[in-house]
MIDOSE-1310 file (N, C-alpha, C; in nm, 2 decimals, decimal comma, always signed):
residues 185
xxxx	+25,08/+0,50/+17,90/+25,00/+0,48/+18,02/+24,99/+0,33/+18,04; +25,00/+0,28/+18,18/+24,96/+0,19/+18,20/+24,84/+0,10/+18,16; +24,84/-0,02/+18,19/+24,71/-0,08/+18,18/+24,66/-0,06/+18,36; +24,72/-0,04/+18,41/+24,68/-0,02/+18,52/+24,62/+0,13/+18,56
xxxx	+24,67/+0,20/+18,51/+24,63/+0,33/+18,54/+24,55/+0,39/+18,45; +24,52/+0,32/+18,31/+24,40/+0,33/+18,25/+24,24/+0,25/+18,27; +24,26/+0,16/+18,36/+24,18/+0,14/+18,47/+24,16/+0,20/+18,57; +24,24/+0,23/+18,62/+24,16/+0,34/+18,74/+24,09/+0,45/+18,70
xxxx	+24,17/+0,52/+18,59/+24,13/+0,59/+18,50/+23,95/+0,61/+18,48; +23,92/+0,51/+18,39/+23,79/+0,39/+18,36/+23,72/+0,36/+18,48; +23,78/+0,35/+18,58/+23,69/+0,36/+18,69/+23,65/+0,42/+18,73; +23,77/+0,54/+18,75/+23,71/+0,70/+18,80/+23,56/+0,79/+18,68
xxxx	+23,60/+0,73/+18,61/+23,56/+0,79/+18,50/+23,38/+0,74/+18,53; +23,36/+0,56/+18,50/+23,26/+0,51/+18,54/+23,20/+0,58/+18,68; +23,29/+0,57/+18,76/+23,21/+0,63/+18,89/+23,13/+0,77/+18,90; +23,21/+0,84/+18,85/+23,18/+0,96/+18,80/+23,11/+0,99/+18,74
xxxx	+23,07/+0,92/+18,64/+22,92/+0,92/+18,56/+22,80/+0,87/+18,63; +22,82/+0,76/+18,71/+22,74/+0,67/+18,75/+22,70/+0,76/+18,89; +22,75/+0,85/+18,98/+22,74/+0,95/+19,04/+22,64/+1,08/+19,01; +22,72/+1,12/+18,86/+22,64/+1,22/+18,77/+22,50/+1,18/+18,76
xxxx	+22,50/+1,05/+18,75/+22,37/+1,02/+18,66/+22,25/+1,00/+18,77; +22,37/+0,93/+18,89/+22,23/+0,91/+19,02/+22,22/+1,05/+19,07; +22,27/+1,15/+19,13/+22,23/+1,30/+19,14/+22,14/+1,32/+19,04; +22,16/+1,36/+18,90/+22,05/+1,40/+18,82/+21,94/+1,31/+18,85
xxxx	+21,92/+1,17/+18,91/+21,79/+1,10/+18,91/+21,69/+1,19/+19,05; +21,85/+1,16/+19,12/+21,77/+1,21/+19,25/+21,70/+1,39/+19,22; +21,80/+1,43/+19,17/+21,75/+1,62/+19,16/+21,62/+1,58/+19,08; +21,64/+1,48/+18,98/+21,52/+1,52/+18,86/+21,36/+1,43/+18,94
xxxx	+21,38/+1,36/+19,03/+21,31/+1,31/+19,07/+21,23/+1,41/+19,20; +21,31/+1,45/+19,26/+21,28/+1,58/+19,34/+21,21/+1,69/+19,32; +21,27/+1,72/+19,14/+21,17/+1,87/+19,11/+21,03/+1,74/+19,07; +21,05/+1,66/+18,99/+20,91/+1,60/+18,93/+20,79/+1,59/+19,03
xxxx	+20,84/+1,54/+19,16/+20,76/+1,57/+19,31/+20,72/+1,67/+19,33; +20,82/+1,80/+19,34/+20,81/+1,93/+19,36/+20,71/+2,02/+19,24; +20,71/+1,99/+19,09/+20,63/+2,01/+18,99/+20,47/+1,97/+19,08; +20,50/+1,84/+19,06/+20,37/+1,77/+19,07/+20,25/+1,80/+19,18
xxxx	+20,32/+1,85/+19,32/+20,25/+1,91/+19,43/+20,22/+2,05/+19,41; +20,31/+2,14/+19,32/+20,28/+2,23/+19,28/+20,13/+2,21/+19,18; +20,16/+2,17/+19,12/+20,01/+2,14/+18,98/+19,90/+2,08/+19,06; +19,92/+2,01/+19,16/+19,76/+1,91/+19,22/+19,73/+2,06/+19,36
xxxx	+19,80/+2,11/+19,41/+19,76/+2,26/+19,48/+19,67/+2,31/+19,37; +19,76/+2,36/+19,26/+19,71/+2,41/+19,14/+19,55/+2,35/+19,09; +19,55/+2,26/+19,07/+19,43/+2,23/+19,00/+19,30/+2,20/+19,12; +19,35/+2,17/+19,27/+19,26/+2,14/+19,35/+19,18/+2,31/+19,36
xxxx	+19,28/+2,42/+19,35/+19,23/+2,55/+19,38/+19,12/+2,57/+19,25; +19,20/+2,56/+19,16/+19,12/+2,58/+19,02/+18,97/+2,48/+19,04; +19,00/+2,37/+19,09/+18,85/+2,26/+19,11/+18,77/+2,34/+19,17; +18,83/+2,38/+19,34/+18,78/+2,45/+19,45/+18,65/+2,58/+19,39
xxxx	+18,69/+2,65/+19,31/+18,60/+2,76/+19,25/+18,53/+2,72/+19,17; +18,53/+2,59/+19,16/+18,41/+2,55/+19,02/+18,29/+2,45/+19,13; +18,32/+2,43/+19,28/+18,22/+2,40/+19,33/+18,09/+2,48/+19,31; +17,98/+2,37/+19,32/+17,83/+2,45/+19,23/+17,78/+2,50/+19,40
xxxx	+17,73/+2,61/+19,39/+17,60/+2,63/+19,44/+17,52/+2,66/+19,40; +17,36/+2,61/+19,42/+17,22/+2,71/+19,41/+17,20/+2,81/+19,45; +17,17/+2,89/+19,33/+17,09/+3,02/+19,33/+16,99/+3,03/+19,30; +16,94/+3,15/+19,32/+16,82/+3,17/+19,20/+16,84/+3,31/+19,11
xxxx	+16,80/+3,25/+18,97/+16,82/+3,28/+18,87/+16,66/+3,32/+18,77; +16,67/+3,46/+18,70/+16,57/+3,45/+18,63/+16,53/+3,33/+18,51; +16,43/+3,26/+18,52/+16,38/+3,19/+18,39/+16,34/+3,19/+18,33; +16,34/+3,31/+18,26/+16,31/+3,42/+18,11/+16,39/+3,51/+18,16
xxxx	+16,37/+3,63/+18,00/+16,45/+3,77/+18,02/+16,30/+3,85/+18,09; +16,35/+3,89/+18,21/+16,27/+3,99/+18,26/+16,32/+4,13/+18,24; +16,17/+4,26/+18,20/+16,18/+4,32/+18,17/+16,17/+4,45/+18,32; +16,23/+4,54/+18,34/+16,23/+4,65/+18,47/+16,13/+4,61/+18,50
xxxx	+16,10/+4,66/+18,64/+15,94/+4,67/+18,69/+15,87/+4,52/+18,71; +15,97/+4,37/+18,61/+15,89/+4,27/+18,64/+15,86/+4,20/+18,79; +15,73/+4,15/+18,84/+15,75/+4,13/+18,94/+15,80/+3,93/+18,96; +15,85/+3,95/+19,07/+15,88/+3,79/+19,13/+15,80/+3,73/+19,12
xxxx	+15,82/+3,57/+19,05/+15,69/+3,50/+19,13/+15,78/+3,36/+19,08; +15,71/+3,25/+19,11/+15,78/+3,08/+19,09/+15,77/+3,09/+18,96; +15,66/+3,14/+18,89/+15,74/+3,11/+18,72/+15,81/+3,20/+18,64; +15,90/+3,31/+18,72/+15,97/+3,40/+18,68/+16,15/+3,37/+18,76
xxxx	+16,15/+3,27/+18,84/+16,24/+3,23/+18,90/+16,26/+3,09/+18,91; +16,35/+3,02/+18,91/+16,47/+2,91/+18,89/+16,54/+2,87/+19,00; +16,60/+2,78/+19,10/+16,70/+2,77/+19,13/+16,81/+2,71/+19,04; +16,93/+2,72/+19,04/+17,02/+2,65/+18,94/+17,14/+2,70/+19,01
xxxx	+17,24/+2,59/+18,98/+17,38/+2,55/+19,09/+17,48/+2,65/+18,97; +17,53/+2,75/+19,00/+17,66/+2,82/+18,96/+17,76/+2,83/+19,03; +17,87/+2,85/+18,97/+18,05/+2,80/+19,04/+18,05/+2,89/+19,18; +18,07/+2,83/+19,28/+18,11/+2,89/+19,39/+18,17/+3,04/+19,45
xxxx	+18,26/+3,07/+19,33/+18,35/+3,15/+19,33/+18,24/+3,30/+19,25; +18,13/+3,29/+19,18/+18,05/+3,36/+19,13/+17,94/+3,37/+19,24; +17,89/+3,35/+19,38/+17,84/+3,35/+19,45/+17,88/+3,42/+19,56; +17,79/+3,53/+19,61/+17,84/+3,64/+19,66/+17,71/+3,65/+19,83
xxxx	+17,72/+3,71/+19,92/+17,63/+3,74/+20,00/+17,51/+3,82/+19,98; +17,51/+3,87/+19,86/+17,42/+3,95/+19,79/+17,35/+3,84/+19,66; +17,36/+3,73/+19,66/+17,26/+3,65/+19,59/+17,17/+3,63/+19,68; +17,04/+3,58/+19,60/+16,95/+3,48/+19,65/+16,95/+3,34/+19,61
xxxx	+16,95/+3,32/+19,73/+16,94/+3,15/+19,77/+16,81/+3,08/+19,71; +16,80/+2,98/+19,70/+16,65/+2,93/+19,66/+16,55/+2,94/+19,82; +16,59/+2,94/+19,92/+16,54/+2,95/+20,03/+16,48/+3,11/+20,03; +16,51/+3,21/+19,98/+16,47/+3,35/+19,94/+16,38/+3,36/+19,87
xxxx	+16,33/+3,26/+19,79/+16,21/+3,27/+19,68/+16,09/+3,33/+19,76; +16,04/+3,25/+19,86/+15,90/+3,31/+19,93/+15,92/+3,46/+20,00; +16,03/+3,53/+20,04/+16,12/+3,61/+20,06/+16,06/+3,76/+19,94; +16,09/+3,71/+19,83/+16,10/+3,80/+19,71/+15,95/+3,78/+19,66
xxxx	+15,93/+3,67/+19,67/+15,79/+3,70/+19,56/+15,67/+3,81/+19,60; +15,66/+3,83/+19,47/+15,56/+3,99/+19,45/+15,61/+4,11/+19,47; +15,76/+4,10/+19,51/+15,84/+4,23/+19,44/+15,89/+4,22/+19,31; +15,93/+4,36/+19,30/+15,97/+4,41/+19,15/+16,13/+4,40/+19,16
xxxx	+16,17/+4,40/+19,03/+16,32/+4,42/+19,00/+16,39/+4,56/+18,97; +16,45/+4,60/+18,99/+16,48/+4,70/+18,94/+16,52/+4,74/+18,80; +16,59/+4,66/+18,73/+16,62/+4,68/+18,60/+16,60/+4,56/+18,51; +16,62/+4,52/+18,42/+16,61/+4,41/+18,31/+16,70/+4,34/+18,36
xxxx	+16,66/+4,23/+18,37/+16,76/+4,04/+18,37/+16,70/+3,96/+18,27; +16,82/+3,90/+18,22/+16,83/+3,82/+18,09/+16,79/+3,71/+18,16; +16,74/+3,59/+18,06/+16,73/+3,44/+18,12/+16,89/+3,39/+18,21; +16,81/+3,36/+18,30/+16,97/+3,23/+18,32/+17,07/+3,39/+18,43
xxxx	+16,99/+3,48/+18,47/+17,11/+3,58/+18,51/+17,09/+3,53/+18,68; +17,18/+3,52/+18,74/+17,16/+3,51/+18,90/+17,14/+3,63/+18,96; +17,00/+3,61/+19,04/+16,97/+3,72/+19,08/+17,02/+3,76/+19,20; +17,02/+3,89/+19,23/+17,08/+3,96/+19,40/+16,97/+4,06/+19,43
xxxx	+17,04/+4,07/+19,58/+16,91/+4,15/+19,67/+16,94/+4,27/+19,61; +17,04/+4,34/+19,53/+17,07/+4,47/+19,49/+16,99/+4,44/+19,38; +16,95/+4,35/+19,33/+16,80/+4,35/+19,21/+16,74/+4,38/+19,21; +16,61/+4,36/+19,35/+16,55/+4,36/+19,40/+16,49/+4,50/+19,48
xxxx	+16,38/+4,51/+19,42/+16,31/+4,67/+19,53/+16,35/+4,66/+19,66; +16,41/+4,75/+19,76/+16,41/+4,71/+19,84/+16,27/+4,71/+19,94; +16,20/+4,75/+19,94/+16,06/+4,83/+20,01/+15,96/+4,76/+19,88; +15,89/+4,68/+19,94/+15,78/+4,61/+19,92/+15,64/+4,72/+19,83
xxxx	+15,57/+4,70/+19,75/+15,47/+4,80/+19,73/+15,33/+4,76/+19,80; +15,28/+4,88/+19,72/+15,16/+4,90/+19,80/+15,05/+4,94/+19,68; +14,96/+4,89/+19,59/+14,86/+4,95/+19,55/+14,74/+5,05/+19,58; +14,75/+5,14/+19,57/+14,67/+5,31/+19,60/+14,58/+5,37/+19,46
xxxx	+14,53/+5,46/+19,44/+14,42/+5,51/+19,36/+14,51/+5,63/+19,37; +14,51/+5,64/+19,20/+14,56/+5,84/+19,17/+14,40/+5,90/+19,06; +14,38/+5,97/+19,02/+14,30/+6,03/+18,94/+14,35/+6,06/+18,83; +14,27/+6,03/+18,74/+14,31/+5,95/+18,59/+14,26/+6,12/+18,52
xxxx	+14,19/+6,20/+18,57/+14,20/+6,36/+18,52/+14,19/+6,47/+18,66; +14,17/+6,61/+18,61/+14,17/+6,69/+18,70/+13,97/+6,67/+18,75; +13,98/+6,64/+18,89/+13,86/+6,63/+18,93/+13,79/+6,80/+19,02; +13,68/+6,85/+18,98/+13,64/+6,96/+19,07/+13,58/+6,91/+19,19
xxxx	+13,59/+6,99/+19,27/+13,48/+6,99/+19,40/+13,38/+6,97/+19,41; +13,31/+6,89/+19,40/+13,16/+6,85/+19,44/+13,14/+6,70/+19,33; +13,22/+6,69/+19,27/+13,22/+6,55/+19,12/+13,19/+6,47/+19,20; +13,12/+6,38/+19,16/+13,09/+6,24/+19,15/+13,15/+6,13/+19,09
xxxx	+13,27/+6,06/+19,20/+13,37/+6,00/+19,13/+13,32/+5,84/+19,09; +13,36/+5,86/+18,90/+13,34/+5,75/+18,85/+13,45/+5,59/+18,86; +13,48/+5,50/+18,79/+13,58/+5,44/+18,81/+13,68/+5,46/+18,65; +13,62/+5,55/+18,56/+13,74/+5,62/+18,47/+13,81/+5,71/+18,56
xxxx	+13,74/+5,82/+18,67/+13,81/+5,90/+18,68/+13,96/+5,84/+18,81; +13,95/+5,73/+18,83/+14,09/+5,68/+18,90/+14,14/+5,54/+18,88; +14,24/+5,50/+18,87/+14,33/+5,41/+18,82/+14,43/+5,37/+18,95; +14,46/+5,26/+18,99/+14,55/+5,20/+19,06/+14,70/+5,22/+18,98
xxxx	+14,79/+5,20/+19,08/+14,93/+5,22/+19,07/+14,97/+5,19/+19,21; +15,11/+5,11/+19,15/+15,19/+5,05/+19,30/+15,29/+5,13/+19,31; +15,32/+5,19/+19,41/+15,40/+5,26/+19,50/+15,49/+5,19/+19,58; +15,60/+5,23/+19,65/+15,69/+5,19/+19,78/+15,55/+5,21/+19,88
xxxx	+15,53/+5,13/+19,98/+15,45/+5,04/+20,04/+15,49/+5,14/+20,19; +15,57/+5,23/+20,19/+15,65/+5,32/+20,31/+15,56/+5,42/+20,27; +15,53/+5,45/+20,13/+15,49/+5,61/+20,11/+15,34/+5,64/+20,16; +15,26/+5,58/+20,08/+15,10/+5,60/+20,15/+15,11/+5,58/+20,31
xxxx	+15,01/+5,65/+20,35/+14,91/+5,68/+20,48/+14,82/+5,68/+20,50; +14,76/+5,63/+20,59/+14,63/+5,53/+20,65/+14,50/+5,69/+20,53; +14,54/+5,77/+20,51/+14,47/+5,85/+20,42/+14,44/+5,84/+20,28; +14,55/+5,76/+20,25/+14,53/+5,70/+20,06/+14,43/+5,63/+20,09
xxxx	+14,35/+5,58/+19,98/+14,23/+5,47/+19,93/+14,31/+5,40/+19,85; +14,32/+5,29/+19,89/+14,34/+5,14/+19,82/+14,25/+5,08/+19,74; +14,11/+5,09/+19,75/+14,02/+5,04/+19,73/+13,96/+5,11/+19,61; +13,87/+5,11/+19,50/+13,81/+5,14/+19,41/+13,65/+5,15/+19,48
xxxx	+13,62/+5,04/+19,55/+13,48/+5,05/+19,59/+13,43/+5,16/+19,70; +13,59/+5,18/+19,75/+13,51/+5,34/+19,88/+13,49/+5,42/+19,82; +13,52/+5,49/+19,72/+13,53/+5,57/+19,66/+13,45/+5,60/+19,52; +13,38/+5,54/+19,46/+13,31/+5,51/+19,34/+13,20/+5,58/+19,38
xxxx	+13,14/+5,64/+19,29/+12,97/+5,71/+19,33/+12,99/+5,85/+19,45; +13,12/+5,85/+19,53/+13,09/+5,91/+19,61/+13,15/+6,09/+19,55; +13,08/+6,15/+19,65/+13,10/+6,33/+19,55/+13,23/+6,39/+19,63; +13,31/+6,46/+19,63/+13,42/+6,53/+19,64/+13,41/+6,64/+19,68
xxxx	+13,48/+6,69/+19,85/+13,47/+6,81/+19,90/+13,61/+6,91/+19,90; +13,67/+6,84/+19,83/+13,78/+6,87/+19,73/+13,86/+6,86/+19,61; +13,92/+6,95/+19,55/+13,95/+6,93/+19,43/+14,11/+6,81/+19,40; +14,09/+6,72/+19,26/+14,17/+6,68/+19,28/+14,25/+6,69/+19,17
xxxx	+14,43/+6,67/+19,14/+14,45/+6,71/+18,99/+14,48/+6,61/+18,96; +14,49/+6,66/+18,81/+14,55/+6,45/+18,72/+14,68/+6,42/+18,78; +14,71/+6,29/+18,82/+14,81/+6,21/+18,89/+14,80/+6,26/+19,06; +14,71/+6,33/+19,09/+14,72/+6,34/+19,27/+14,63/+6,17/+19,27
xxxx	+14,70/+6,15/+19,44/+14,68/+6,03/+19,50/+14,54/+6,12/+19,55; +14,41/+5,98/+19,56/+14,29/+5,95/+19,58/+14,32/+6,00/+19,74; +14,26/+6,06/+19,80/+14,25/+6,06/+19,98/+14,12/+6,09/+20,04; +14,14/+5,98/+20,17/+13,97/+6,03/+20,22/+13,95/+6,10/+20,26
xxxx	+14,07/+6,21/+20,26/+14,00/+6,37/+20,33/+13,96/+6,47/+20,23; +13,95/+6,39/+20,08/+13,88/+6,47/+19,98/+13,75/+6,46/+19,95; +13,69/+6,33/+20,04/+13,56/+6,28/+20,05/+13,48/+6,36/+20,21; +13,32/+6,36/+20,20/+13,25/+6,38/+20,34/+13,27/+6,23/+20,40
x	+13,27/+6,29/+20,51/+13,25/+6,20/+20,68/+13,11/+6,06/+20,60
């Protein structure tokens, strides 16, 4: 072979690498872009669900039946993506207080309106034994208890004092609700 044609050779050869090598810059520099916008999508979504909102949350473990109030409730910011239309807002606190929960919440659990009684109560008088007709009701023989707030009728006794001392023109059994049509006019 020539010295001439082993130069060209050597050139083609150089070019051809030097070709190879800028394509692989360009391709490898294209996916590294292509990677990279992939991953910052990626992590912006991943960031995106870890945005906080406030809720409110119990602050202690509440036991069934506990009722709402400011020192039984919390606001505190949890990830966005854990936040549902069925929480409560801190704006809901005056909303909830003096209802009941329905079941046990741990400290720190975010509370929802499916927590929550729906129907407000109502404190009423039941009779704490079986009372006869003509008795003279003491304040052993009835006890308060909170009810759904829909059930009683302008007929229950709320009160312990209407009813104390006064005698009975009908009979009442253990756990019947207190009513003023078992009292005279």
């Amino acid at each position: 072979m020539s010295d001439d044609t082993e130069k060209l050779l050597l050139d083609g050869v150089k070019r051809g690498f030097l070709i190879g090598v800028s394509v692989l810059v360009v391709l490898g520099g294209l996916g590294f872009f292509a990677a990279r916008a992939l991953v910052t999508k990626t992590h912006d979504m991943v960031r995106a669900g870890w945005t906080l909102t406030p809720v409110l949350v119990a602050k202690t473990d509440l036991n069934k039946g506990a009722e709402l109030t400011a020192e039984t409730l919390e606001p505190r910011a949890i990830p966005s993506v854990l936040v549902t239309a069925n929480s409560l807002q801190p704006s809901d606190a005056a909303k909830v207080a003096g209802q009941r929960i329905k079941h046990a919440l741990y400290a720190g659990a975010p509370i929802r309106w499916s927590d929550v009684r729906s129907t407000p109560l109502k404190t009423v008088l039941f009779a704490t034994r079986d009372i006869v007709d003509g008795a003279r009701l003491t304040a052993a023989d009835v006890e308060e208890r909170s009810i759904a707030a829909d059930i009683p009728n302008a007929s229950w006794v709320v009160d312990k004092r209407d009813v104390i001392g006064r005698v009975t023109v009908a009979p009442f059994l253990r756990g019947d609700p207190i009513l003023t049509t078992h009292f005279a006019p």
